[in-house]
C-alpha positions in Angstrom: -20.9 -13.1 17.2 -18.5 -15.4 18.7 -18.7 -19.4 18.4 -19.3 -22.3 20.6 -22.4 -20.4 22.7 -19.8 -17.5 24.0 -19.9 -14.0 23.9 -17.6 -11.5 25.4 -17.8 -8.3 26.8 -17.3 -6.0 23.9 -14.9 -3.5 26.0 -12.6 -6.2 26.9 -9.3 -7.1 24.7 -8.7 -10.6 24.0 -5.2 -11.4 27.0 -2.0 -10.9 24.1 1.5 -10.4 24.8 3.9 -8.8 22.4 5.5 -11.8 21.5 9.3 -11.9 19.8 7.7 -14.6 17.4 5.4 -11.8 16.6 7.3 -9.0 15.8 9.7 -11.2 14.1 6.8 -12.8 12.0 5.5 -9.1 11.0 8.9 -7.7 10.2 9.8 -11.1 7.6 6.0 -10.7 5.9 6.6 -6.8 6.2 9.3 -7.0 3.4 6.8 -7.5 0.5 6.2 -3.8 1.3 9.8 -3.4 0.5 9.9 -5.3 -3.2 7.1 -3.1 -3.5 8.5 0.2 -2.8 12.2 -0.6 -4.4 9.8 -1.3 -7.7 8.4 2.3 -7.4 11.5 3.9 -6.7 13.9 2.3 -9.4 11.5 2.7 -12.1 11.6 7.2 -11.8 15.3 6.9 -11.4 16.8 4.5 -14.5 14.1 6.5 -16.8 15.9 9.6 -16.3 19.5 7.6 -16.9 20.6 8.5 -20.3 22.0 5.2 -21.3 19.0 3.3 -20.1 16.7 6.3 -22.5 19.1 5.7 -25.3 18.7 1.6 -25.8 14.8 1.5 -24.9 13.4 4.8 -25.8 15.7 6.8 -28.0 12.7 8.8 -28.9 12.7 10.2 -25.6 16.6 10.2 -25.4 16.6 13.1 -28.9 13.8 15.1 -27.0 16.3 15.9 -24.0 19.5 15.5 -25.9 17.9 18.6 -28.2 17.9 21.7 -26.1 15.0 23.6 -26.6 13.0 21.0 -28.7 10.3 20.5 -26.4 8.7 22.4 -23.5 9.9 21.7 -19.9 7.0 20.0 -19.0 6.6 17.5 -22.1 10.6 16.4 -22.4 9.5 12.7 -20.7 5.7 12.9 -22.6 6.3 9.3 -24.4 3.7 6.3 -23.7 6.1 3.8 -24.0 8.3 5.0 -21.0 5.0 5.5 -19.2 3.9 1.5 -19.7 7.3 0.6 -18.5 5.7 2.1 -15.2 2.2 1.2 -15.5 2.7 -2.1 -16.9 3.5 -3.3 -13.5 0.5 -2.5 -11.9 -1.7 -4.1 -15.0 -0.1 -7.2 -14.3 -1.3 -6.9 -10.6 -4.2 -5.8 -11.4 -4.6 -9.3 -13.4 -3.5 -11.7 -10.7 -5.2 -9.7 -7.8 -8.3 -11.9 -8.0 -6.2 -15.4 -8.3 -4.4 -13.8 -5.4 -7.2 -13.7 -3.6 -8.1 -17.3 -4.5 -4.5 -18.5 -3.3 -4.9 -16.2 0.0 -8.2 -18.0 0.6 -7.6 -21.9 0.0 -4.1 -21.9 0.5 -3.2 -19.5 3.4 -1.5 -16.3 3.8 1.9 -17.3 4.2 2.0 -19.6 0.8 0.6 -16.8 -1.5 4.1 -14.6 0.2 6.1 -17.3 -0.8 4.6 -17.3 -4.6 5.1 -13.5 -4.8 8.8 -14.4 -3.6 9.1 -16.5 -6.6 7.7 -13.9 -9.3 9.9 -11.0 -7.7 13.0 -12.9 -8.1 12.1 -13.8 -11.9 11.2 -10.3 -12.7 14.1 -9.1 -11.4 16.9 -11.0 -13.6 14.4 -10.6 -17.0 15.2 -6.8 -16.0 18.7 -6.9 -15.0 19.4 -8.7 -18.2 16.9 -6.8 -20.3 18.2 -7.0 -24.4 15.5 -4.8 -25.6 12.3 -3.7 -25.0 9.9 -6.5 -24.8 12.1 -8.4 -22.3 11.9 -5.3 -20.0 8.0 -5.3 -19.8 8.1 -9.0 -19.7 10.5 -8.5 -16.1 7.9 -5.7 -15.1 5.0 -7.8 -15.7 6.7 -10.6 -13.5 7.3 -8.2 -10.9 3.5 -6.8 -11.2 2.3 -10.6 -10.7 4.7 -10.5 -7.4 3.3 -7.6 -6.4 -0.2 -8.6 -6.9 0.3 -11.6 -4.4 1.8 -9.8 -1.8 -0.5 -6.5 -1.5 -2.8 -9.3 -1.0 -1.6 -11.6 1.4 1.0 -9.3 3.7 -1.8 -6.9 5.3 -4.1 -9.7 5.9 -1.4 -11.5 7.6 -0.2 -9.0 9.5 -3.4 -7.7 10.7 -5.1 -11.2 12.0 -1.3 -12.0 13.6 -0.8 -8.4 15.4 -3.0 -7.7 19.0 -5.5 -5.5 18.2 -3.8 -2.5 20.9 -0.9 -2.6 18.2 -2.5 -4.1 14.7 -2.2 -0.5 13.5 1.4 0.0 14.6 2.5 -3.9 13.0 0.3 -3.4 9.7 2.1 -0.5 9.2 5.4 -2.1 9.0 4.2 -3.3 5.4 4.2 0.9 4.3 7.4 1.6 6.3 9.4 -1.0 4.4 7.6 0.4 1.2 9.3 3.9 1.9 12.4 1.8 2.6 12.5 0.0 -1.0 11.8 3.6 -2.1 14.5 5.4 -0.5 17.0 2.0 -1.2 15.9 1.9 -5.0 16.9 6.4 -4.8 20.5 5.9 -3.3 21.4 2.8 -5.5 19.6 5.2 -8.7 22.3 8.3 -7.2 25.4 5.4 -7.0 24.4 4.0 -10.4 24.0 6.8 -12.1 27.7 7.5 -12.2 28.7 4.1 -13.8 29.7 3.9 -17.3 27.2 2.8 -20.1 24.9 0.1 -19.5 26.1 -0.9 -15.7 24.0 1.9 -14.1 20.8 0.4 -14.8 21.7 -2.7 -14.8 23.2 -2.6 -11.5 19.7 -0.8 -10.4 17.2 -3.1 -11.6 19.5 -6.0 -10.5 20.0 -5.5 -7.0 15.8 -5.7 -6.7 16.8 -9.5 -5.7 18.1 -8.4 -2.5 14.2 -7.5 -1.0 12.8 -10.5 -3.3 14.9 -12.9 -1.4 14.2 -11.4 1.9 11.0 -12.1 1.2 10.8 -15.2 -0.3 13.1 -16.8 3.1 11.1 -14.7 5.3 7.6 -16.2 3.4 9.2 -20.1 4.0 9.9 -19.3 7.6 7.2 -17.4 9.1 4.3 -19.3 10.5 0.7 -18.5 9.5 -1.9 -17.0 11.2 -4.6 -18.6 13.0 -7.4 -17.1 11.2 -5.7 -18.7 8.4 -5.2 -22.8 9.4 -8.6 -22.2 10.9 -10.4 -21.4 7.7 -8.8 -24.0 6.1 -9.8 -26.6 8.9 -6.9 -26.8 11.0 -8.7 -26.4 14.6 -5.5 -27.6 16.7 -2.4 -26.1 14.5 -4.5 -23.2 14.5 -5.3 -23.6 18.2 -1.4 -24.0 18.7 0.0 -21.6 16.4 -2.5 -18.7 18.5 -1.0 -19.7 21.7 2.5 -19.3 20.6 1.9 -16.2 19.4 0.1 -14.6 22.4 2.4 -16.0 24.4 -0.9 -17.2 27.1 -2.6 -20.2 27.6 -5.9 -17.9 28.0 -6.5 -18.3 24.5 -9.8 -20.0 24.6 -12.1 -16.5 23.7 -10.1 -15.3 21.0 -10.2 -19.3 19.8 -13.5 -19.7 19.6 -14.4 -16.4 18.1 -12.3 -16.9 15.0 -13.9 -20.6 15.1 -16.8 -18.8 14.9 -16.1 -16.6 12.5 -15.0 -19.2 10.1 -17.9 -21.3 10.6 -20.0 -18.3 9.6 -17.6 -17.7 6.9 -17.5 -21.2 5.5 -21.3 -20.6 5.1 -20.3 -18.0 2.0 -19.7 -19.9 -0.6 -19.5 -17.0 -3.1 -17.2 -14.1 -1.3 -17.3 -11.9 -4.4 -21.0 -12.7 -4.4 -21.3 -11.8 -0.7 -19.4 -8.6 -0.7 -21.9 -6.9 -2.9 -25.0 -7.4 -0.2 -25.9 -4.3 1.9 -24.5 -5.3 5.3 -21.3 -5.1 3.7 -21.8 -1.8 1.6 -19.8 0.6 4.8 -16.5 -1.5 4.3 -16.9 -1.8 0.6 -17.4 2.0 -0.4 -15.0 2.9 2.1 -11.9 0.5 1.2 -12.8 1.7 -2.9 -12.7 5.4 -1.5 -9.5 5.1 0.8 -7.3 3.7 -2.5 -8.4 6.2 -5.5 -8.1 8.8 -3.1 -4.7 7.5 -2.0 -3.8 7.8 -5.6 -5.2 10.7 -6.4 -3.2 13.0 -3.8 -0.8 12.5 -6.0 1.4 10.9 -4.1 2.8 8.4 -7.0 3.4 10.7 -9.2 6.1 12.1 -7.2 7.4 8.6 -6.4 7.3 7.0 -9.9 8.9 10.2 -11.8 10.8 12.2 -8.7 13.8 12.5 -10.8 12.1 12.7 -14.1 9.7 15.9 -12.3 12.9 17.4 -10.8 14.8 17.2 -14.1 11.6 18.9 -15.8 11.9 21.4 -13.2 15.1 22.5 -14.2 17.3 20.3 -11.7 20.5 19.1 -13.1 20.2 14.8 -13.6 22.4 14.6 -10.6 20.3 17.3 -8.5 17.2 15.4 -9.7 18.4 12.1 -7.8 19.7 13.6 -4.9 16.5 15.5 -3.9 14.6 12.0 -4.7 16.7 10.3 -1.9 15.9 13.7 0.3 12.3 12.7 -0.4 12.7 9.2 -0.1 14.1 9.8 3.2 11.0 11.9 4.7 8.9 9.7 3.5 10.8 6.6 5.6 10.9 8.7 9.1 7.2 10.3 8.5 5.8 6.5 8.3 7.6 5.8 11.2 5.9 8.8 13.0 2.8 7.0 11.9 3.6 3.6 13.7 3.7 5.4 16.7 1.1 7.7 16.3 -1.5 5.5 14.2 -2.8 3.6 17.4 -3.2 6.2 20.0 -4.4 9.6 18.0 -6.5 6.9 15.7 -6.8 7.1 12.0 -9.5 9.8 11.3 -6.8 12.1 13.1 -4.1 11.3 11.2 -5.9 11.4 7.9 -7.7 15.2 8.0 -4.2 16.5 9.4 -2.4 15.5 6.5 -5.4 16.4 4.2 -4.8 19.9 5.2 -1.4 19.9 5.1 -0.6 18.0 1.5 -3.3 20.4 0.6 -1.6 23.6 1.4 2.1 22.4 0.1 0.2 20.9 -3.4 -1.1 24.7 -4.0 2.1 26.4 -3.6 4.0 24.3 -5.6 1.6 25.0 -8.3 1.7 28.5 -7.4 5.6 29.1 -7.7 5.5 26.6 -11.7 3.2 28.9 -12.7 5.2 32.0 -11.7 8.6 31.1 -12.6 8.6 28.0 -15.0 7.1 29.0 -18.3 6.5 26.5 -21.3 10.3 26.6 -22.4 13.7 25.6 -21.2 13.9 28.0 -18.4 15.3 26.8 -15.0 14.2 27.6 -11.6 16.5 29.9 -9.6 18.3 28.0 -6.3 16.1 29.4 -3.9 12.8 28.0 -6.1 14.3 25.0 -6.4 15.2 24.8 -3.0 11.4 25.8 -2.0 9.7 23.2 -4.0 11.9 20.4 -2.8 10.5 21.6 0.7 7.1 21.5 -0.4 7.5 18.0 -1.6 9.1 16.6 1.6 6.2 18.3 3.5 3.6 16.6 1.4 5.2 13.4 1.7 5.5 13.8 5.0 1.7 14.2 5.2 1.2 11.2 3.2 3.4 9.0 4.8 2.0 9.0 8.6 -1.6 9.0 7.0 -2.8 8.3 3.2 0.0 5.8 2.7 -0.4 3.3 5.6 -3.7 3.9 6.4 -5.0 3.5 3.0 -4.1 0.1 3.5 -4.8 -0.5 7.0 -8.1 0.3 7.4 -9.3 -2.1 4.6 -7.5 -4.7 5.9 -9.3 -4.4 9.1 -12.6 -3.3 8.3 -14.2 -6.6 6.3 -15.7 -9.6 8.5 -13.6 -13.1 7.8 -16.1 -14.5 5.5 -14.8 -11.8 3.2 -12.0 -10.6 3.9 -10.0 -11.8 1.6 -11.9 -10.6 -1.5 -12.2 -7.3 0.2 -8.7 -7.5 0.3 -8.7 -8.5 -3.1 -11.0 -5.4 -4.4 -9.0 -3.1 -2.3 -5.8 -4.4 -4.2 -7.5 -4.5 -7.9 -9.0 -0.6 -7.3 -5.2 0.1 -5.7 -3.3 -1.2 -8.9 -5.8 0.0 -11.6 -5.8 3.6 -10.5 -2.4 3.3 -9.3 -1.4 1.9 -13.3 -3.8 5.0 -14.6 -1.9 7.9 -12.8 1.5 6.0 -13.9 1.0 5.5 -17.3 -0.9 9.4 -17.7 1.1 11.2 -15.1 3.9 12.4 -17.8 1.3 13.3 -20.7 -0.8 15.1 -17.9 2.1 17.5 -16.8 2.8 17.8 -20.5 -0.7 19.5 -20.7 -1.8 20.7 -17.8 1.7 21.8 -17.2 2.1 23.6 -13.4 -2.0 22.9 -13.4 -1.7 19.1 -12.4 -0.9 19.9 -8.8 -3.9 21.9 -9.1 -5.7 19.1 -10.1 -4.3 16.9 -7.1 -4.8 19.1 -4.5 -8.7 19.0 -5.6 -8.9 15.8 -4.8 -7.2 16.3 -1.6 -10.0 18.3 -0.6 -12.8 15.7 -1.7 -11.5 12.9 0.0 -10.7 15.3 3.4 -14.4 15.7 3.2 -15.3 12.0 2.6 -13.1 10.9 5.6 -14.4 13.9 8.1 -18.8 12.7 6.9 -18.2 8.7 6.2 -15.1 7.0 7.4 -15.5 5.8 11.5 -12.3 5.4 14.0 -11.5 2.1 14.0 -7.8 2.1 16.8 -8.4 -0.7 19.3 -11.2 -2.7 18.0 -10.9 -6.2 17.8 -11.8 -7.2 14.2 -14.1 -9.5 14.4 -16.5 -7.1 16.8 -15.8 -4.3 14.0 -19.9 -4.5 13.2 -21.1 -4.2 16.6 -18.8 -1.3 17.7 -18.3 0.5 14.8 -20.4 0.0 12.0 -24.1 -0.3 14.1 -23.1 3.2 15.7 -22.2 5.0 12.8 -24.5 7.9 11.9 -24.7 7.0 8.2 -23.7 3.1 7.6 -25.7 1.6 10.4 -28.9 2.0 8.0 -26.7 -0.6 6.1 -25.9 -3.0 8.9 -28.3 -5.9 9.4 -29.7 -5.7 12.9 -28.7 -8.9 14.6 -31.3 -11.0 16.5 -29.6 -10.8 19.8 -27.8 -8.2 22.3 -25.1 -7.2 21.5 -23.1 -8.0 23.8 -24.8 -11.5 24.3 -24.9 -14.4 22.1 -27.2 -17.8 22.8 -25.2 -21.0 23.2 -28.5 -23.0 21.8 -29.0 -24.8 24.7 -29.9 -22.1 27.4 -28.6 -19.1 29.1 -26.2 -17.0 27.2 -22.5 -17.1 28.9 -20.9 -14.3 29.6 -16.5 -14.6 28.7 -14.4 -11.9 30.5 
């Protein structure tokens, strides 16, 4: 549908340069990705720091301190150092919904700006942390940051990107989440070597640095014109989507997103909306993409890559060194994807890495349960050596497919009129199985032991199965023609798809003779 009595001719792009206000806009919004990712990464390394162990959980501290007291696989097995992980996704999990709310009435660029304000107060309750509850207070803080952002920066950057490059551009979101990781694993390996307190301090502390990237970039970007036209602003919007295609032929791409707000305005209950049957394909599919995403495994590795490589047998400097190797695969894999992600498509990208995080996930389990038994023994160098590999080549796998696209796709799947509490689901099913696998990872590996990756690469192979029968390629379609090009010629979700009383490549101004826009 587009508005004002025009249609267009579905194989036709809307005219868009790549603008410098454009890239410039995405890269500023992208850096909620990396609060995001320095939050993941920091957490792993200042849990396996001694001094931070010995002032929040001495519990944990005695279990490593004693030689021999506890298995390999159970030294970290404490719930309390597990909700200092999880607790941050709770709180997102919370806030997701007001998020959405925010997002909605108040724009894309505003809601950054919030999540600016709540990662710079979580960071200094952190950094200046005096016990325990003032350390889940800065985590919750953080988690209420985070909840805004995962909301508001893929939107943005998807209805401000062209659609030839919106996969490249929303991907910048995941790239500057590997980023924050592999920053949050080289200040862990600097600040591991200070003297008492200063190491964790210092780690948790310098989380400002991406917070007020974010919050400047949030106050200085512009927002998109999906956004100010939702919220009635016709001309700024009209305005702001000239400046940022850089052409005065704007007029098709203007009246289909007027279009698509009038049609949206006409929901008054998204959450409501969301549920009906037209919209079941994006639903199921956005749910799918982020419980999968979590259940490769994938965060895991990132929350506890020091802690698992210490349980492994790694020395606690060996541990941090091979997080920052793996930090560092995971930053040039994503950048692979950016490259790749919009001309193989996303279905490509996604069953190639199923195979391959498949494949690395067994023989890792493989060489635990043939050389690490359920006692203090250490893996030889070359073992060591080999699982390390195997990580980097499942993070790889992850990070040109599960981990951008798992965010991508939902982003540009849902219809205006609810897209942002699509969004919101997406985020809320994101955080709460993301908070699940964080605060059960360490009690799983303490039972299952070399079994979890067992039980991850399961998965792998259920949701490589889901994405070859039910997800549909979605590279180079304008969002707003998502329905008529991709859901209504879908084997299976085009039974779901109300059919539309017109062509579909026509729609009826009212007054007479549909027009036809190039």
């Amino acid at each position: 549908m587009t508005g004002g009595g025009f249609a267009r001719d579905n194989n036709k792009e809307f005219e868009a340069k790549i603008t410098p206000i454009i890239i410039i806009s995405c890269m500023m919004a992208a850096t909620g990705g990396l609060m995001f990712g320095y939050d993941v990464g920091v957490s792993g390394g200042v849990a396996s720091m001694p001094p931070f162990l010995e002032k929040f959980f001495p519990k944990v501290y005695r279990q490593i301190a004693e030689e021999g007291s506890e298995s390999n696989y159970c030294k970290y097995d404490n719930q309390g150092l597990q909700l200092f992980t999880s607790s941050l996704y709770l709180a997102g999990l919370l806030v997701t919904f007001f998020a959405s709310y925010t997002t909605r009435v108040l724009g894309r660029r505003l809601t950054m700006l919030i999540a600016g304000f709540f990662f710079i107060a979580g960071v200094a309750f952190n950094a200046a942390a005096q016990n325990l509850a003032m350390l889940i207070c800065g985590r919750i803080l953080l988690g209420c940051g985070i909840g805004f952002a995962n909301q508001a920066v893929p939107v943005f950057l998807s209805e401000i990107a062209p659609s030839r490059i919106r996969g490249a551009l929303n991907i910048l979101f995941q790239l500057d989440i590997t980023l924050g990781i592999l920053f949050a694993n080289l200040v862990n390996y600097a600040t591991n070597k200070m003297k008492g307190e200063w190491g964790w301090r210092v780690s948790l502390g310098l989380g400002g640095i991406p917070a007020l990237l974010l919050t400047l970039g949030a106050y200085l970007v512009v927002d998109t014109p999906n956004s100010l036209i939702e919220r009635g602003h016709l001309e700024q919007g009209k305005t702001v989507l000239r400046k940022i295609r850089g052409t005065d032929n704007i007029d098709p791409e203007f009246l289909e997103l007027v279009e698509a707000s009038r049609v949206a305005k006409q929901v008054k209950h998204p959450f409501t909306n969301i549920l009906k049957r037209n919209n079941r394909p994006q639903l199921v599919i956005s749910i799918a993409l982020m419980v999968f995403q979590q259940f490769t495994g994938i965060n895991a590795i990132m929350f506890y890559a020091p802690v698992l490589f210490n349980t492994l047998g790694f020395k606690n400097d060996a541990a941090l060194y091979s997080a920052v190797i793996t930090g560092a695969i995971n930053v040039v894999s994503t950048i692979v994807s950016i490259y790749s992600v919009d001309k193989l498509g996303r279905r490509k990208l996604l069953l190639e890495a199923g195979v391959q995080m498949f494949l690395s996930q067994m023989v890792i389990a493989v060489i635990l349960a043939i050389k690490v038994k359920d006692n203090s023994e250490e893996l030889s160098k070359g073992y060591a050596a080999l699982v390390v590999v195997m990580v980097c080549i499942f993070v790889s796998a992850f990070a040109w497919s599960w981990g951008p696209l798992g965010w991508l796709i939902p982003s540009e799947i849902f219809p205006l009129e609810t897209r942002s509490a699509g969004q919101s689901v997406t985020v809320c099913v994101n955080f709460l199985f993301t908070s699940v696998i964080a605060q059960a990872f360490l009690s799983m590996l303490c039972y299952f032991k070399y079994g979890i990756f067992f039980f991850f690469s399961g998965w792998i192979l259920i949701m490589s199965v889901f994405v070859f029968f039910l997800v549909p390629e979605t590279k180079n379609v304008p969002i707003e023609e998502m329905t008529q090009r991709v859901w209504k010629k879908h084997w299976f979700w085009k039974r779901f798809v109300e059919v539309d009383c017109v062509e579909d490549d026509k729609v009826s101004d009212g007054n007479g003779p549909s027009i036809m826009v190039p």
